[in-house]
C-alpha positions, 0 to 999 in steps of 0.5 A: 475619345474619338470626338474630343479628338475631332473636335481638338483638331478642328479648333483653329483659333490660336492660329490667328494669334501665332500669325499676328505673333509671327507678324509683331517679330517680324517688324520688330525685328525690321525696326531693330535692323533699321535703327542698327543701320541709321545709328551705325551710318550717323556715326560715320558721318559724324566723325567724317564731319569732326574730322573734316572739321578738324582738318581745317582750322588748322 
């Protein structure tokens, strides 16, 4: 028991896995962010240029 315990301890190979599962959240979520930010400032500018626009045709 006492071996398989050792040894159950010393196998370190999912940790390499949860580094790159760390690492995929990490730019998944950054890209989520960043096209929350590019989407939400396209349509500000957007509708500032319809308004414009708009302004002046009349």
């Amino acid at each position: 028991m006492k071996r398989f315990l050792r040894k159950f301890s010393d196998d370190d190979k999912g940790a390499v896995t949860v580094d790159w599962v760390v690492i995929t959240a990490g730019v998944v979520s950054l890209g989520i962010a960043v096209t929350t930010l590019i989407t939400t400032n396209t349509e500000t500018l957007a509708s500032s240029a319809a308004t414009a626009i708009a302004a002046s045709g009349n």
